[in-house]
Each structure stands twice: as structure tokens, then as C-alpha cells.
C-alpha positions in Angstrom: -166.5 142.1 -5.8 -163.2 142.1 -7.6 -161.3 142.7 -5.0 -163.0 139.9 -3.1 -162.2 137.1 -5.8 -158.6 138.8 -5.4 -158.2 138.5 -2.0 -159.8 134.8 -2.5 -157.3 133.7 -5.1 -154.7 135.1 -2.8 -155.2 133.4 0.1 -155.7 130.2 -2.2 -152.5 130.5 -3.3 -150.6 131.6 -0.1 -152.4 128.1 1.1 -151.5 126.4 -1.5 -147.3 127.6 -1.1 -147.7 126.4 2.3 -149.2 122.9 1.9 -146.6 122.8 -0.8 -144.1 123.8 1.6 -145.1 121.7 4.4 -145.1 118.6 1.8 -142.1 119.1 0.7 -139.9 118.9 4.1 -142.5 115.6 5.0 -140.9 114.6 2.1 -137.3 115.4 3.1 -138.0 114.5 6.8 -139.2 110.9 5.2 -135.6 110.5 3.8 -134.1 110.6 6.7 -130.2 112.2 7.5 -128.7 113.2 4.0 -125.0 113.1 3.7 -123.8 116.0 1.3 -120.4 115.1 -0.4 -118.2 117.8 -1.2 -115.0 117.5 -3.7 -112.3 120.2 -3.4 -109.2 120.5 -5.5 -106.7 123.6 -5.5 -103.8 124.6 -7.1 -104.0 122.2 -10.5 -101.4 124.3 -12.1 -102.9 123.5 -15.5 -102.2 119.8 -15.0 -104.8 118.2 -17.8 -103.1 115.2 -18.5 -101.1 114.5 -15.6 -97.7 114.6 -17.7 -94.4 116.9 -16.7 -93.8 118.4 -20.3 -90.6 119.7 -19.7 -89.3 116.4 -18.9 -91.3 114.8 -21.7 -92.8 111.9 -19.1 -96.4 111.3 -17.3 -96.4 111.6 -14.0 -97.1 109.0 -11.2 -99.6 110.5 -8.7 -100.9 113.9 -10.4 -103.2 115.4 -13.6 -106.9 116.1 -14.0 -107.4 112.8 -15.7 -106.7 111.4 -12.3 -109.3 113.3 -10.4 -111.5 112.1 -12.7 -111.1 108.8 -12.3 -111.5 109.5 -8.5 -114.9 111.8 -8.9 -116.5 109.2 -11.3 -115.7 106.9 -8.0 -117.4 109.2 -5.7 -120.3 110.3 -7.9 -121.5 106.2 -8.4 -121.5 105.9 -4.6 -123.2 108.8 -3.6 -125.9 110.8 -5.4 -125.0 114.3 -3.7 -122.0 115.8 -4.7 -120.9 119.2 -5.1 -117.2 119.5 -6.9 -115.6 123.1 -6.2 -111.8 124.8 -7.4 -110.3 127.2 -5.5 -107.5 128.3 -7.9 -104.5 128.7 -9.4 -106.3 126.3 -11.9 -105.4 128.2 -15.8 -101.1 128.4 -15.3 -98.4 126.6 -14.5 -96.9 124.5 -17.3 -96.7 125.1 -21.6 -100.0 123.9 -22.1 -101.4 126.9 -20.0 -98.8 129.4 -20.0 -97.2 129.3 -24.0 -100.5 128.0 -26.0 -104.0 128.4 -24.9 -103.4 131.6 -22.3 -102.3 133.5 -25.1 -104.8 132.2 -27.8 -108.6 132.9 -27.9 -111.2 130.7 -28.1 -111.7 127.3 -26.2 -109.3 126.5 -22.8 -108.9 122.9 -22.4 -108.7 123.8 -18.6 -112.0 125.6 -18.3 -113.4 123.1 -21.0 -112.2 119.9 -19.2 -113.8 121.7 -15.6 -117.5 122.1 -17.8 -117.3 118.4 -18.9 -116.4 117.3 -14.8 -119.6 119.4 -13.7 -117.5 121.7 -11.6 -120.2 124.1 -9.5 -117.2 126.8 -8.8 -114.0 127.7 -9.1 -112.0 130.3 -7.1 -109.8 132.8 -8.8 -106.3 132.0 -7.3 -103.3 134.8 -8.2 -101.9 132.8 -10.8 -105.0 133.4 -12.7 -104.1 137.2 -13.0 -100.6 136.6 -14.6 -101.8 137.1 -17.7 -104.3 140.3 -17.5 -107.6 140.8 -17.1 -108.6 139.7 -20.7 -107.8 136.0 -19.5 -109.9 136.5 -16.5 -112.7 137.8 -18.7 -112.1 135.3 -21.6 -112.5 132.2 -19.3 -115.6 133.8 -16.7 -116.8 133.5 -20.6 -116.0 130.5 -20.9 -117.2 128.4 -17.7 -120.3 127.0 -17.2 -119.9 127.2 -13.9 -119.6 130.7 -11.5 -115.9 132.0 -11.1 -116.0 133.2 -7.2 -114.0 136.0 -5.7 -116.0 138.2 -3.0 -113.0 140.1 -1.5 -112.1 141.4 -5.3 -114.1 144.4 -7.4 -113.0 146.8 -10.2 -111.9 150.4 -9.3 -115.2 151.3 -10.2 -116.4 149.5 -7.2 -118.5 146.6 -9.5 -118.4 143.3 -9.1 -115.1 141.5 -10.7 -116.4 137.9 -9.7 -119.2 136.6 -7.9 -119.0 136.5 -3.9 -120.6 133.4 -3.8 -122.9 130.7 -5.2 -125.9 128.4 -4.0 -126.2 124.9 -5.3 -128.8 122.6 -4.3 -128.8 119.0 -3.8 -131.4 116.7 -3.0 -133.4 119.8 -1.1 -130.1 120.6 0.9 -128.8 124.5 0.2 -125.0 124.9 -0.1 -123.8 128.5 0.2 -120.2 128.6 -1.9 -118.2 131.9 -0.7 -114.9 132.5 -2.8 -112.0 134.3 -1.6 -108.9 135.0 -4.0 -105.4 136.3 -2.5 -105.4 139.8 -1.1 -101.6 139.8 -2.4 -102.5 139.5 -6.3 -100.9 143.5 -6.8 -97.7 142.4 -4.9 -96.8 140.1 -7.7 -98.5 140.8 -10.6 -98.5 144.9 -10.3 -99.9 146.4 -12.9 -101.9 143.3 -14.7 -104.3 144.1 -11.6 -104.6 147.6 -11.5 -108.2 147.4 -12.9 -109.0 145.3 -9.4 -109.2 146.0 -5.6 -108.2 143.5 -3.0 -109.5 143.5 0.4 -108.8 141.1 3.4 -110.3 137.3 3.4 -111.9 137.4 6.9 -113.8 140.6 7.2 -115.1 139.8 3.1 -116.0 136.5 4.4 -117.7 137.6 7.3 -119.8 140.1 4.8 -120.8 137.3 2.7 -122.1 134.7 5.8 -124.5 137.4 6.9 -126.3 137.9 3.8 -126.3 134.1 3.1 -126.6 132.2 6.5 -130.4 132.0 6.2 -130.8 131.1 2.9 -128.7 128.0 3.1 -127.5 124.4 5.1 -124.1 124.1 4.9 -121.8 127.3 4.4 -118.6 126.6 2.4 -115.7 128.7 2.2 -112.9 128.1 -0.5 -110.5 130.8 -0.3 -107.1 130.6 -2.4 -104.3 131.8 0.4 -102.5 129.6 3.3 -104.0 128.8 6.9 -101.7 131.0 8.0 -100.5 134.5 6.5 -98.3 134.9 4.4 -97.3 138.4 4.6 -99.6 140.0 7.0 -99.1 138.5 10.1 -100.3 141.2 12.7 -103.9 142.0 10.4 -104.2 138.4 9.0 -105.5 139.8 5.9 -104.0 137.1 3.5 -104.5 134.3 6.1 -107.1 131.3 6.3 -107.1 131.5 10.2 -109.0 135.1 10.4 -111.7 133.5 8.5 -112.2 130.9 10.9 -111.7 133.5 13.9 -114.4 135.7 12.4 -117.0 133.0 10.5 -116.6 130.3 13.4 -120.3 128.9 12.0 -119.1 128.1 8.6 -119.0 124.3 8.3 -115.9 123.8 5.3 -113.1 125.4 4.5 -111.4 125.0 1.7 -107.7 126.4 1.5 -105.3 126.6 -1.4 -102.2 128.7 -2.6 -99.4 127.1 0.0 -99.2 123.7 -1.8 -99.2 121.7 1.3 -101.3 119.0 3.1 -104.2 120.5 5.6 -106.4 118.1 7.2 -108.0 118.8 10.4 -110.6 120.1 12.0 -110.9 123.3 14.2 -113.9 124.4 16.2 -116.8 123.1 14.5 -115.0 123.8 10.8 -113.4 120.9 8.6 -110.3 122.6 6.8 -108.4 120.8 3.7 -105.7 121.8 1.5 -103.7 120.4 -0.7 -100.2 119.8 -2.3 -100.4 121.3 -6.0 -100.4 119.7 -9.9 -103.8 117.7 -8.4 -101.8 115.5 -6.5 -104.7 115.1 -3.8 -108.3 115.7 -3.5 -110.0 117.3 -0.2 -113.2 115.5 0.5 -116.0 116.7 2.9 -118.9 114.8 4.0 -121.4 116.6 5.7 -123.8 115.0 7.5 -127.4 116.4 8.1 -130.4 115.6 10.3 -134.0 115.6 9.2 -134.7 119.0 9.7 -131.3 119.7 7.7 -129.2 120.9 11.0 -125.8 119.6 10.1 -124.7 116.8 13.0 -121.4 115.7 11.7 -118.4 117.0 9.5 -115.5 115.1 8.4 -112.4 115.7 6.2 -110.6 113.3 4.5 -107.4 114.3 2.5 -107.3 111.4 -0.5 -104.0 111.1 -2.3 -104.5 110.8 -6.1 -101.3 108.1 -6.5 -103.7 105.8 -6.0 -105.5 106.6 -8.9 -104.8 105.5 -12.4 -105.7 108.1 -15.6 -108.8 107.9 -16.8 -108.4 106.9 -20.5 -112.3 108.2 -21.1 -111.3 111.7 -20.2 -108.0 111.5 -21.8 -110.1 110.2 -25.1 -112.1 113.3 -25.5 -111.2 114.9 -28.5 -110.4 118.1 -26.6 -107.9 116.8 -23.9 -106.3 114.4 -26.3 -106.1 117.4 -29.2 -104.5 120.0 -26.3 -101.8 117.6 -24.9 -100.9 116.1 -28.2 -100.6 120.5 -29.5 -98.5 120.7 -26.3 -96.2 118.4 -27.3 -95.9 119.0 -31.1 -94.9 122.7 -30.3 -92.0 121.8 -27.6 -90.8 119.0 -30.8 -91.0 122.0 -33.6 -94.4 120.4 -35.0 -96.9 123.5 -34.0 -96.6 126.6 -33.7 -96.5 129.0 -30.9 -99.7 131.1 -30.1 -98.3 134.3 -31.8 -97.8 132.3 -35.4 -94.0 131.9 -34.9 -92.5 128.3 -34.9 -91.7 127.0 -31.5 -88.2 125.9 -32.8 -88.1 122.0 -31.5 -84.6 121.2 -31.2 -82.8 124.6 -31.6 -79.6 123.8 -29.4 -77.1 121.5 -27.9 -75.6 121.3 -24.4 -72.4 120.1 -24.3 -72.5 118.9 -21.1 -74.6 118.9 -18.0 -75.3 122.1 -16.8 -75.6 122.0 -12.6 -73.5 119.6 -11.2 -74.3 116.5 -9.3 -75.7 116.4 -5.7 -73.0 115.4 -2.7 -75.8 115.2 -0.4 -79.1 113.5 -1.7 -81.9 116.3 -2.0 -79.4 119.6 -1.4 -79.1 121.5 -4.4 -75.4 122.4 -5.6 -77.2 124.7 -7.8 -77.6 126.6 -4.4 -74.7 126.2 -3.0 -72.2 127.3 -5.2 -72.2 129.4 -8.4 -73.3 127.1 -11.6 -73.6 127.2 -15.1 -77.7 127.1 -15.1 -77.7 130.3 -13.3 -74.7 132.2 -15.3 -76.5 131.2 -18.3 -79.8 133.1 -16.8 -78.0 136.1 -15.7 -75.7 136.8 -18.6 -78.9 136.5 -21.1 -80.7 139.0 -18.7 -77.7 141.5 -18.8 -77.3 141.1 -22.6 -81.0 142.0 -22.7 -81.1 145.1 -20.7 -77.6 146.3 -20.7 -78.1 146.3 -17.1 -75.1 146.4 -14.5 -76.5 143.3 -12.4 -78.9 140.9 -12.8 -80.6 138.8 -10.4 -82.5 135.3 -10.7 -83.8 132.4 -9.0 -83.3 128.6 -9.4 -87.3 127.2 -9.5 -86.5 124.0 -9.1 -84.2 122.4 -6.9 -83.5 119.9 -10.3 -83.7 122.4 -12.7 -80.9 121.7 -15.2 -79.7 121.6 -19.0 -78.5 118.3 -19.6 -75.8 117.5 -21.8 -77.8 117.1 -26.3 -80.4 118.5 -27.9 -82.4 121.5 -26.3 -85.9 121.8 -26.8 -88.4 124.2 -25.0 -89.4 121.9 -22.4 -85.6 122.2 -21.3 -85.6 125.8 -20.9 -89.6 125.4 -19.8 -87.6 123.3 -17.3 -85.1 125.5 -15.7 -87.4 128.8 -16.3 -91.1 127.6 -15.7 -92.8 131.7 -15.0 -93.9 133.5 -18.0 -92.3 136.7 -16.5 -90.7 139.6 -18.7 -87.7 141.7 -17.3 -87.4 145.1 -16.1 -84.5 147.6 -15.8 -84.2 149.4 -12.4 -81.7 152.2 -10.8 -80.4 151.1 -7.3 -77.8 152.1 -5.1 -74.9 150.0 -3.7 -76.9 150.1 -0.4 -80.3 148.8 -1.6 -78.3 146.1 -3.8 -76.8 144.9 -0.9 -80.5 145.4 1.0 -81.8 142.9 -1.7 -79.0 140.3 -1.3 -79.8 140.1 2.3 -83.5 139.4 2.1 -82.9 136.6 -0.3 -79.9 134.8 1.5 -82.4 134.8 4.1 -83.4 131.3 3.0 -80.6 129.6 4.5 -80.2 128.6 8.2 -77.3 129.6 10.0 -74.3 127.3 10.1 -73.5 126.3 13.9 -70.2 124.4 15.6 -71.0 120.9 14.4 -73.0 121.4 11.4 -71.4 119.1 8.4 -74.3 120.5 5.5 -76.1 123.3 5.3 -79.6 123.9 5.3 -82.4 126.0 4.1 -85.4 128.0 6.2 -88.3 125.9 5.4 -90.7 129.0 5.3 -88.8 130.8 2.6 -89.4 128.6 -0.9 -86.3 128.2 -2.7 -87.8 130.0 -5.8 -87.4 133.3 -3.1 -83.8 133.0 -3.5 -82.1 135.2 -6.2 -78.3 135.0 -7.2 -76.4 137.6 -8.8 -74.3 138.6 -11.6 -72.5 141.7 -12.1 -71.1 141.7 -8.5 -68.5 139.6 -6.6 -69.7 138.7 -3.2 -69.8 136.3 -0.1 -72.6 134.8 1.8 -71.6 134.4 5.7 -73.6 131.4 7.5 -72.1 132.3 10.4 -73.6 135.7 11.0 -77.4 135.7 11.1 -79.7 136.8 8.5 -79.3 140.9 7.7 -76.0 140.5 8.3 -74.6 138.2 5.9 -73.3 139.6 2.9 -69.7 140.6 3.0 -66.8 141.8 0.7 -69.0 143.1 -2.7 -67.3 144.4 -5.0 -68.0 145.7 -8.6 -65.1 146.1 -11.1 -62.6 144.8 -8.7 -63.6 147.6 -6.3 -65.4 147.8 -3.3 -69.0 148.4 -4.1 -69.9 152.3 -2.4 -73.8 152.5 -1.0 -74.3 155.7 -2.9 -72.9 154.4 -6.0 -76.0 153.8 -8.6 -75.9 151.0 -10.8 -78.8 149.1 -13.5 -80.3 146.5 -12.0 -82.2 143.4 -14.0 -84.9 141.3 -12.4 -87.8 140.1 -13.6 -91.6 141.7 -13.2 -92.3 139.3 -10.4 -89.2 139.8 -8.3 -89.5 143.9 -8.6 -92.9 144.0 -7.3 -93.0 141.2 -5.0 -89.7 142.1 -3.2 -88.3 145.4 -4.0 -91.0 146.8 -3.9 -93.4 145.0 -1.7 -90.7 145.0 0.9 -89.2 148.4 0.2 -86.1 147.3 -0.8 -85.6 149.5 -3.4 -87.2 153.4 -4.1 -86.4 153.4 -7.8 -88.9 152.5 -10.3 -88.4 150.5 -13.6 -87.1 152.3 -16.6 -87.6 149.7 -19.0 -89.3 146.6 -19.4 -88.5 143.7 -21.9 -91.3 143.0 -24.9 -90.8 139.5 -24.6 -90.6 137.1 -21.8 -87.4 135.9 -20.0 -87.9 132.1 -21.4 -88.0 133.5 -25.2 -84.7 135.7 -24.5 -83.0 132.2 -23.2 -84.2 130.5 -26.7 -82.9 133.0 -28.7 -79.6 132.9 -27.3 -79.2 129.2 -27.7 -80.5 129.1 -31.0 -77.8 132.1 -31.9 -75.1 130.3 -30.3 -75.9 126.6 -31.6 -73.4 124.8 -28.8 -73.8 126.1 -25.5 -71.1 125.2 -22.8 -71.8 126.1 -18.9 -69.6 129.5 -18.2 -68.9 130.0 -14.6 -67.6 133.4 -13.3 -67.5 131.8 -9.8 -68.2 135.7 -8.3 -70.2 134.0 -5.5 -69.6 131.7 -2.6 -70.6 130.9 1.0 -67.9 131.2 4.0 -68.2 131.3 7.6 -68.5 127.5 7.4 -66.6 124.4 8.5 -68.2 121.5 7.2 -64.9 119.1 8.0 -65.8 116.4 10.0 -64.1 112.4 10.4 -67.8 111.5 10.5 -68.8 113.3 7.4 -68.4 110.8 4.8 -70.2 108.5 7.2 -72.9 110.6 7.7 -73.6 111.3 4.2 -73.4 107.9 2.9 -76.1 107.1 5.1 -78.2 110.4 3.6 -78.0 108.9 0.0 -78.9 106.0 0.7 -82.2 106.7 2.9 -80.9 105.6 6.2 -81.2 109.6 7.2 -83.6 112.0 6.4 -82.6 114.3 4.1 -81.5 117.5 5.7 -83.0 120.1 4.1 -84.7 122.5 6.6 -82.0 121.5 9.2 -78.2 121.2 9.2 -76.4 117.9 9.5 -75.1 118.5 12.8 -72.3 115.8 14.3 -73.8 116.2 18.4 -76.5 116.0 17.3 -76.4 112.5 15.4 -74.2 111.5 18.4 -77.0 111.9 21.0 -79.3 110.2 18.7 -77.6 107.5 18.7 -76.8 107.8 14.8 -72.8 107.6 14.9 -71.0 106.5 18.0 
């Protein structure tokens, strides 16, 4: 008898799930085609405000505050959104990097992402500069799932969730995260507690176990469309996804800082430049019986987007950027106690010199006081026998007064320490090569030269320690000629100190087997503090050139040239940055006759 009124109740209730079933998609059929909204953003870099600290001024197309303004736009004219982050979100300027990375407790970032209703966020590789208690501290933190389904710890568990499902309006999104494969090859041993595999097969794994249970399969996955490093496997590239998860309706890609907006196959892709300068926006439109019909992309650029002073009025935002800015003044103190200095230094003069051609650096074209200053603070620091460092920023500089942190924020923005290694004269000169790989090589005609547009400029090191020349005219392996150390020749077996920073060592030497030594020591502090202390020591600084570097091979003499370059500065001409200034060239254009 029991068993009867069991069975009874049972089939009640199975009855009742599917009249409720059935009712509820007459109900969603009733509505009609739903359009699902998605907002993407990548790379933020820490931009809360949308203000450039270490130039002390707000910015004109860039910041969270921004995006705000933009998603309270989108949320009043459509009721289904879904907002998602696909990294690089928690570094990138001193609010991140020198206050609330290194202090417990609340992150403005993370808090300001809570108060937007984020539904994800992808870890990007800059989210592992700082260890894995800042990955832990902030997974705390969010109210919202930190995804990352090609990462685990050594022990094989989970290290962030593969993937999320929000619903809206009866509609199942599937969220699958993907962080950068390459996190070890720049960060080393900060990520030895994690294993990286490859985006595509990890994405694939994912759309099998979700591809039933949802409507619309998103991807976000923090590297380039295309790979980076591994271009045979694909392992670190956007495209394998889409060559192995062809179904998956968005794609969200990140880490490469430039503009993606298309569509391939039946996938919508966006990316975006970095610092939240635009916002990727998918609209997804479904059917009745929720079969997605129609995909579209639009890339919206935030410049036309003012602040939102309500955002920038919560007592958290406003408390964060005004701390920001007290501790590059002097007026707060850094997040180990210590004071933060203010003004601690003058500059007699400008440091880099002035531009000849409108948007090529000097600063990489000849030996300047910005990066002797670098070097010599780097040798001083490890009693190394060379040192090697990049330029950042095409502006970076010290300009001629006072010296705050924001000016040395300005010309070394990466919270990287410095390490001590062993090389020989050969894999010195190994090194070298790789990074004058970044220019192009100078041809007959050229009157400029130009850089490789696929090798960032912060990829370039100079050096100190060593005299050398960079020949243009030889292509690249083969361009470095007459080194010499101590006014001799520089031998290939001869062993000298080399220092380079913790990014540089395993990105480069060691990620490209430049070098076989390993690092012997390793600063306490970071490169950035090592550059105050010197200034504050010294009081005055002056540029010091050694002038032990220069480019030859090149004729850039031309009647023409003063011509040519007039009409660069003042916009007539493009600037000619990934391509030489080449006088045939501007002939059979038309340009000069």
C-alpha cells in the first residue's frame, strides 16, 4: 500500500515537473525572439578612474568610470545583459601595482567590478605578477566567478573555475575562461604552484560538458587571435579555438591590445585596445525555441563617453584615486609603511631628446640619458658587468624639475626585481641579436628608419657595460658588430655578470634559450625603488651619456629629406613607424616630384 501511494505521489510529481516544464517554454515561446546583450572588456590595466598617474592628468577616451557610463546606457535599453572581463584587469598603473596589490583587504578593482554586476572575469597573465596570494586574495574578493579552465595546481585541482552559467530571462549562457598558456614564460617562479595547458583542446573539453545545458556558448580567453609564440601547435592562439569549437557563438579575445571585430564562421570575435579604451558588444539574437538566428559584434570606442561622476562619487573609487595620488605627492604612505617620498629629486634638464621625425623615438635610436640612468642604477645594484633594459614607452622621459614617483612610474611602469646572471661573450651577443630584431632593415632610399610592427618596443633591450654597433643593413641575426668590453674585443668564451630584470631572464633568455646560466642573485626590492633611491641620494640628477651604442649601415642623406619630414610633423604623411621613409617610394606615389 505504501509503495502504491509512493509510486502515486511520484508520478504526481514527475507530472507536475512536466506541466511545469511545458508552461514555462509556452511562456518563453509567447515572448517571442529574445536578444541577449553581452558586454566584454579586456585588458583594463587597473584603469579605475580613467586618469594617467604618472603624468598627473585624466585621460580623454579610457577608465572604468567610462564603461560605466556606457553599461548604465546599455542596461536602460535592454533588460538582458551579461557583462564579462577577460583579464589583465588587477595591474598596470600605481594604483594597482604600488598600493592595493601589495596591501590586504578591499581592491578597488575587484570592488568597483562587484558594484558594475560583472558575471566573470578571466585571469589574464598580468594577474600572476604578483603571486598566488593576489590571485587567492581577489577569487576572495569577487562576487562574481574568476574563470580559467586551461589552469590547475600541481596537485591537479582546480585553480579557477572552467566556466560559468548565467541565466537571463530563461536564456542559458555557458561562460568558458581561458588565461595565457605563456604565464611561466614571464612570470617563472610566481607560477610554479599552476599548470598551463593549451586554449583550444581546454576549450574544446569545456564545450562538451556544457553544450547541452546551455543557449549561447561564450568563450573569453585572455591571449591574441593569433599565437604568439607557438605558431606550429597554436597553443597560446585564439584561432585554434575557433578551429576546434566552430559551434561556439562569442569569442572574446584579450592580451594583444588591439582592435578585433569580425566575424568568422558562425563565431562573432572582439578584442580590444587596452586601459578600457573600447567595449566589445555582442547581441545574440534567439528564436522562440532559443536556437540562436543572428550574431553580431560591434566594437564601441569609449571616447565617446564622458566619466560617470556617480561611480567616481562612491566612497571607494574616489577614496583609492585620491590615496593614489597623495602617495606619488609624499601625502600617504607606501603599502609596506615607508613614505612614498613626493618630490625627492630634480632633473636638470630633459632627459630623452626631442623627436626629428613625429612619432620615432630618439630614445631608440641613439644612446640617451633615460636609459644610462636605468642601466647604471642596475649595475650599481648587482655589481653586474652588463646590464640590459627596455624603453616602455616610446615618451618615456624625465623632464627637466621636481621628480616625483609618477616620473619614475613613467619611465619604469613593471614592478619587476633584477637578477644577476653568468653569460658568455657568445650568448651576450645571442641576446643583442634577438632584441635589435625590432627594427626593419634599412634599404637604398630609406631616409628614417623603422621598427617590425610585430615586435613591441618594450621587447627591445639596450646595453651597458659593452661598446657596440647595430648594422641595418645586414638582416636580423646578423647585426651586431664590433663589441667590445674594456676597449677590447669581447671573446665568446669570455664569462661576464649580466643584469636584467625577472621578466626579461625568463621571457627571453630563457624562454628562447638564449642563455644556459641560471640567476645567481636576485634584488629584494624592485627596479623602480632602486631608481628612487638613487635620485633621492644624489638630489640633482643630470642625463650621463656613455654614447657606447649606435646604429650604422645607414644613409639617411637625401635633398628630399627635409621635405619629407616636414610633411611627417605636420600630418601630411603617415607617420613611419613600421616602415622606412623611402624616397622611390614617395616618388611613385606621387608624394615629392
Amino acid at each position: 500500500m505504501k509503495r502504491n501511494r509512493f509510486l502515486l505521489l511520484a508520478m504526481v510529481l514527475l507530472l507536475t515537473v512536466c506541466i511545469g516544464s511545458v508552461g514555462a517554454q509556452a511562456a518563453f515561446e509567447a515572448q517571442g525572439p529574445q536578444t541577449i546583450t553581452i558586454i566584454g572588456t579586456t585588458d583594463l590595466h587597473g584603469n579605475l578612474w580613467g586618469f594617467s598617474y604618472e603624468n598627473n592628468s585624466e585621460t580623454t577616451n579610457t577608465g572604468m568610470a567610462r564603461i560605466y557610463s556606457y553599461l548604465q546606457e546599455v542596461r536602460e535599453e535592454t533588460p538582458n545583459v551579461v557583462l564579462i572581463d577577460n583579464g589583465d584587469t588587477i595591474q598596470g598603473n600605481i594604483l594597482t601595482d604600488d598600493l592595493y596589490n601589495k596591501r590586504p583587504g578591499d581592491h578597488p578593482i575587484i570592488s568597483a567590478m562587484n558594484l558594475m554586476g560583472y558575471d566573470s572575469m578571466t585571469l589574464g597573465n598580468h594577474e600572476y605578477n604578483f603571486g598566488v596570494g593576489l590571485i587567492e586574495r581577489i577569487q576572495a574578493l569577487a562576487k562574481f566567478p574568476m574563470l580559467g579552465a586551461n589552469v590547475a595546481r600541481v596537485d591537479g585541482t582546480m585553480a579557477a573555475m572552467p566556466y560559468t552559467i548565467v541565466v537571463r530571462n530563461g536564456i542559458r549562457i555557458g561562460i568558458i575562461g581561458l588565461t595565457n598558456p605563456n604565464a611561466p614564460r614571464w612570470d617563472g617562479e610566481k607560477v610554479d604552484p599552476f599548470t598551463f595547458a593549451a586554449v583550444g583542446p581546454a576549450t574544446r573539453k569545456v564545450v562538451d560538458i556544457i553544450k547541452n545545458k546551455v543557449d549561447i556558448i561564450v568563450v573569453a580567453a585572455h591571449v591574441g587571435l593569433y599565437p604568439e609564440y607557438d605558431e606550429d601547435g597554436g597553443a597560446d592562439g585564439a584561432n585554434k579555438i575557433l578551429e576546434l569549437c566552430p559551434e561556439i557563438d562569442v569569442l572574446l579575445v584579450g592580451h594583444a591590445h588591439n582592435l578585433v571585430n569580425q566575424q568568422i564562421g558562425s563565431t562573432v570575435v572582439g578584442g580590444a585596445r587596452n586601459l578600457g579604451r573600447d567595449v566589445l558588444r555582442f547581441d545574440i539574437k534567439l528564436d522562440a525555441n532559443k536556437k540562436v538566428v543572428e550574431r553580431k559584434v560591434t566594437a564601441v570606442d569609449m571616447a565617446n563617453y564622458k566619466p560617470s561622476e556617480e561611480f567616481r562619487q562612491v566612497a571607494f573609487i574616489a577614496q583609492a584615486h585620491q590615496a593614489t595620488r597623495d602617495f606619488i605627492t609624499g601625502g600617504a604612505p607606501s603599502a609596506d609603511g615607508t613614505p612614498s617620498g613626493g618630490i625627492f629629486g630634480v632633473a636638470t634638464v630633459d632627459f630623452q631628446p626631442k623627436n626629428e621625425i613625429k612619432g620615432i623615438p630618439e630614445g631608440k635610436l641613439r644612446d640617451t640619458g633615460v636609459m644610462d640612468l636605468i642601466n647604471y642604477v642596475q649595475l650599481k645594484n648587482s655589481g653586474a658587468d652588463v646590464s640590459a633594459a627596455a624603453l616602455f614607452a616610446d615618451t618615456s622621459d624625465i623632464k627637466q624639475g621636481p621628480i616625483n614617483y609618477g616620473d619614475i612610474f613613467g619611465i619604469y611602469k613593471y614592478d619587476n626585481t633584477l637578477y644577476r646572471v653568468e653569460v658568455t661573450g657568445a650568448e651576450l651577443k645571442k641576446y643583442m641579436e634577438w632584441s635589435v630584431a625590432c627594427y626593419n632593415q634599412w634599404v637604398p632610399g630609406d631616409i628614417s628608419i623603422s621598427f617590425n610592427p610585430d615586435k613591441p618596443g618594450y621587447l627591445y633591450d639596450m646595453f651597458a657595460g659593452v661598446d657596440y654597433e647595430i648594422d641595418l643593413s645586414k638582416p636580423v641575426g646578423q647585426r651586431i658588430v664590433n663589441v667590445m668590453y674594456k676597449g677590447a674585443p669581447l671573446k665568446d668564451n669570455q664569462l661576464l655578470k649580466l643584469a636584467v630584470n625577472n621578466y626579461r631572464y625568463s621571457s627571453a633568455l630563457k624562454a628562447q634559450n638564449l642563455v644556459a646560466g641560471k640567476r645567481e642573485w636576485e634584488s629584494p626590492n624592485s627596479i623602480r625603488d632602486m631608481l628612487v633611491e638613487y635620485i633621492k641620494t644624489e638630489g640633482s640628477i643630470s642625463p650621463k651619456f656613455d654614447d657606447n651604442w649606435r646604429i650604422v649601415g645607414v644613409d639617411l642623406s637625401s635633398p628630399y629629406r627635409d621635405e619629407v619630414i616636414k610633411k611627417v610633423n605636420s600630418g601630411e604623411i603617415p607617420v613611419p613607424y613600421g616602415a622606412s621613409l623611402n624616397i622611390q617610394k614617395l616618388k611613385d606615389a606621387g608624394i615629392i616630384k
